[in-house]
Each structure stands twice: as C-alpha cells, then as structure tokens.
C-alpha positions as a Markdown table, in Angstrom:
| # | Residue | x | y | z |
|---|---|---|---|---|
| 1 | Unk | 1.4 | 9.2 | -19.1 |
| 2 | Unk | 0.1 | 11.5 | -16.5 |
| 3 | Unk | -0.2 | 10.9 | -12.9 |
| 4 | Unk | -2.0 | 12.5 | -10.1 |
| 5 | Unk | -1.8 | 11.9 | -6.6 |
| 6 | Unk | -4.0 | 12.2 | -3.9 |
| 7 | Unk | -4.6 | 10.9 | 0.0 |
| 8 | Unk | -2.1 | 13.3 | 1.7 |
| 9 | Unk | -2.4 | 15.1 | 4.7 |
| 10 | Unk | -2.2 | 16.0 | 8.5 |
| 11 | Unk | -2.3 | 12.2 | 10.7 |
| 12 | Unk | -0.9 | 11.8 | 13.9 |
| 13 | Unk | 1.7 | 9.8 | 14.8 |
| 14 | Unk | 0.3 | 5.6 | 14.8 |
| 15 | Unk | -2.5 | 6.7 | 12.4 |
| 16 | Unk | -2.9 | 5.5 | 8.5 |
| 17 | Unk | -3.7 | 7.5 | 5.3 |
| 18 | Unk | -4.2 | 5.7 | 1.7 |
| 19 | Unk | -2.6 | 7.6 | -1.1 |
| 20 | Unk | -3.8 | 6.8 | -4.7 |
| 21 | Unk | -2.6 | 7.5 | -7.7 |
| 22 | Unk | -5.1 | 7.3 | -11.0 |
| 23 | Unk | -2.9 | 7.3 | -14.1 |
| 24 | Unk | -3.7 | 8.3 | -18.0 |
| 25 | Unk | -2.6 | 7.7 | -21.2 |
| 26 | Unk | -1.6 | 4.8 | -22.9 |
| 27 | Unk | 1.0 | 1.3 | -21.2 |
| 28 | Unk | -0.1 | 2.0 | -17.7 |
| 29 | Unk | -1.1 | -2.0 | -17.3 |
| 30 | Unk | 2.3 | -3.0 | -18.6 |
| 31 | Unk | 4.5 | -0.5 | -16.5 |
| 32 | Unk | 5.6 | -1.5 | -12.4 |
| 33 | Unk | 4.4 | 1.3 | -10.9 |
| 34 | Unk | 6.1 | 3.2 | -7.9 |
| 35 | Unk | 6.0 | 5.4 | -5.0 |
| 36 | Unk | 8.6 | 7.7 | -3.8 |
| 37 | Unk | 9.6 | 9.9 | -1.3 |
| 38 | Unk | 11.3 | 12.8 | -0.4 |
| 39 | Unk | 11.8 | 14.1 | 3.1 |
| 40 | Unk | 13.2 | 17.6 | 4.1 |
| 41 | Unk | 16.8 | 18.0 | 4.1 |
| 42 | Unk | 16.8 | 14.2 | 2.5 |
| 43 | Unk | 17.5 | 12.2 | -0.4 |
| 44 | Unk | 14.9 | 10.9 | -3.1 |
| 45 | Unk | 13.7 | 7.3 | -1.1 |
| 46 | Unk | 11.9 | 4.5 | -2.5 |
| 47 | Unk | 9.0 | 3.6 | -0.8 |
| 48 | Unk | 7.5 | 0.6 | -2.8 |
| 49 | Unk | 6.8 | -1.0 | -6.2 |
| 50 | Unk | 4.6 | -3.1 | -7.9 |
| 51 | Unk | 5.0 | -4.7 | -11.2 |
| 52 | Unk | 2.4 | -5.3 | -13.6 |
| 53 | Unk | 2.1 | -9.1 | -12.5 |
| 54 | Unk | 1.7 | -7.8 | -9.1 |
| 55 | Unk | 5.1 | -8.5 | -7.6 |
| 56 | Unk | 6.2 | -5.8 | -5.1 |
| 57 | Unk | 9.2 | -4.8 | -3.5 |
| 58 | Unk | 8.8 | -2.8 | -0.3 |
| 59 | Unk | 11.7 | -0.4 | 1.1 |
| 60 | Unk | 12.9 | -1.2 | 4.6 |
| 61 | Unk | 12.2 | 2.0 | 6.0 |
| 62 | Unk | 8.4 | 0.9 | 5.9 |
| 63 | Unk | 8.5 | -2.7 | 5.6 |
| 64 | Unk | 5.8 | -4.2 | 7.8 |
| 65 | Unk | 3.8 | -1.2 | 8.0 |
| 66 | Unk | 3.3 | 0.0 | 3.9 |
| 67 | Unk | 1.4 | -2.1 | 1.6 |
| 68 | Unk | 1.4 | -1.0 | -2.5 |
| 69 | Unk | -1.6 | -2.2 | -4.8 |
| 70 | Unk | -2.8 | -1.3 | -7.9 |
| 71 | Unk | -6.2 | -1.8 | -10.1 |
| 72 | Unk | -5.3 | -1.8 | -13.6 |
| 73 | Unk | -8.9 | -2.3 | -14.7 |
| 74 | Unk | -9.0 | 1.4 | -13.0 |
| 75 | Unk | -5.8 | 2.8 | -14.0 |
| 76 | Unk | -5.3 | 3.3 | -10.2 |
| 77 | Unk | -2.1 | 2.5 | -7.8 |
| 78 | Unk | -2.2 | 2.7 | -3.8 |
| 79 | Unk | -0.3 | 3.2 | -1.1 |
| 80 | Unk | -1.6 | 2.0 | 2.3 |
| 81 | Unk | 0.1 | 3.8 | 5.2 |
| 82 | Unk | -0.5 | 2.0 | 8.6 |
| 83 | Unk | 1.6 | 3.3 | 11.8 |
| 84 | Unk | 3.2 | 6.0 | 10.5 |
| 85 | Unk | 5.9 | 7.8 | 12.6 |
| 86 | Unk | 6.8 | 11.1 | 12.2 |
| 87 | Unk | 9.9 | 10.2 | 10.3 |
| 88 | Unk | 7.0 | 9.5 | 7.6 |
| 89 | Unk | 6.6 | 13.0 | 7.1 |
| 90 | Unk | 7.3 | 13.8 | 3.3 |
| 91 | Unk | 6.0 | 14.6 | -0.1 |
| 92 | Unk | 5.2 | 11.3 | -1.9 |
| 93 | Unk | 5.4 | 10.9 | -5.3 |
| 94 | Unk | 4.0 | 8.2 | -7.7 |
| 95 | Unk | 5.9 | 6.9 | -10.7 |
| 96 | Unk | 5.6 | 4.7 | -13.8 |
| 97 | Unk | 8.2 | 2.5 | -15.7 |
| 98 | Unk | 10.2 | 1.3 | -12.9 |
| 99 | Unk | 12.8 | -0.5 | -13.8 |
| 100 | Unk | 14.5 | -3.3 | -12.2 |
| 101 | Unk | 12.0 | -2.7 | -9.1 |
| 102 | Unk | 14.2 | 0.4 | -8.2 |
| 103 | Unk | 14.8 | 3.0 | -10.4 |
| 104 | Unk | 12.6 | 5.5 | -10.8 |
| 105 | Unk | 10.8 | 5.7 | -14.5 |
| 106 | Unk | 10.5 | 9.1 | -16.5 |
| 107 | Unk | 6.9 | 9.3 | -15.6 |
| 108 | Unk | 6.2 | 11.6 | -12.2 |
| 109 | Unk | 3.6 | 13.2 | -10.4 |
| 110 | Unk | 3.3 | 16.5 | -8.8 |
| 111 | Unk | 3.1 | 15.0 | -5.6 |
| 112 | Unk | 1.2 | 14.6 | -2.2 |
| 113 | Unk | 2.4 | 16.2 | 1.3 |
| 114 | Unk | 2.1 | 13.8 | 3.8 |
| 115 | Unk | 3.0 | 14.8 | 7.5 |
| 116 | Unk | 2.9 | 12.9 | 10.8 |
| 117 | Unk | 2.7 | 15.0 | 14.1 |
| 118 | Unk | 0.7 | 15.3 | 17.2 |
C-alpha cells in the first residue's frame, strides 16, 4: 500500500485546508483509514478514522471542527480542517489498517506540513 498526501500548507488562524490522501495497491476498501499528527516538541496524536463501512472516530483535540471522509471508488481519504488554531500546526500523516479505531496500521505516508499563523 502506498500513500501520498497532499493539501498542506500556510492558513491563518480560523481558516480551513482539505488534506487528501490517494492510496495504491491492493485492500485499501477493506482497511479504516487514518490521519495522524505530529506537532513539534509533541507526541504522535490521532486526528481521525474512518472505517471501511464509514464509521469514524474523531480525536478531541479537533472534535467539532475536523471532519474524515473517504471515496473508495477513488482510492481517496480526506481530512476537512475548519477553524484551525495555531495549535493545529503540524505534519499530518495518513495511515491504513487502523486497528481498533486507534492504533496506527503499518501503512504511512511521507507526510504533509500544515501550519496555522497570521
């Protein structure tokens, strides 16, 4: 499975970005898909899921304002960023093979910077 990210960039603070992630190889429709974070100085955070079936589990740092979504038919999974804050600011990464709608599966991307300043 490969993964590639894309959608990052410069926003200022109370702005939105939408990150995709367009996945190959073969399972992708049958894996929960993630996204992930990792802030400076900070530990690995979970962002959101989304199982095959289309359940999702968003964490509480973003609740309210993230919303995950995926296209199978496309291979692709989103991340819709609304009022982000500057404590937003990180590299995202997307996953495949969640497990349990937490734990990170063996399948990463290289990543996409995100950063929230005015």
């Amino acid at each position: 499975v490969r993964l590639v990210e894309s959608g990052g960039g410069l926003v200022q603070p109370g702005g939105s970005l939408r990150l995709s992630c367009a996945a190959s190889g073969s399972g992708f429709r049958f894996n929960a898909m993630g996204w992930y974070r990792r802030a400076p100085g900070k530990e690995r955070e979970l962002v959101a899921v989304i199982t095959s079936g289309g359940a999702t589990r968003i964490g509480d740092s973003v609740k309210g304002r993230f919303t995950i979504s995926r296209d199978s038919a496309q291979n692709m999974v989103y991340l819709q960023m609304d009022s982000l804050k500057p404590e937003d600011t990180a590299v995202y990464y997307c996953n495949s093979g969640v497990d349990r709608l937490s734990r990170p599966g063996p399948y990463w991307g290289q990543g996409t910077r995100v950063t929230v300043s005015s």
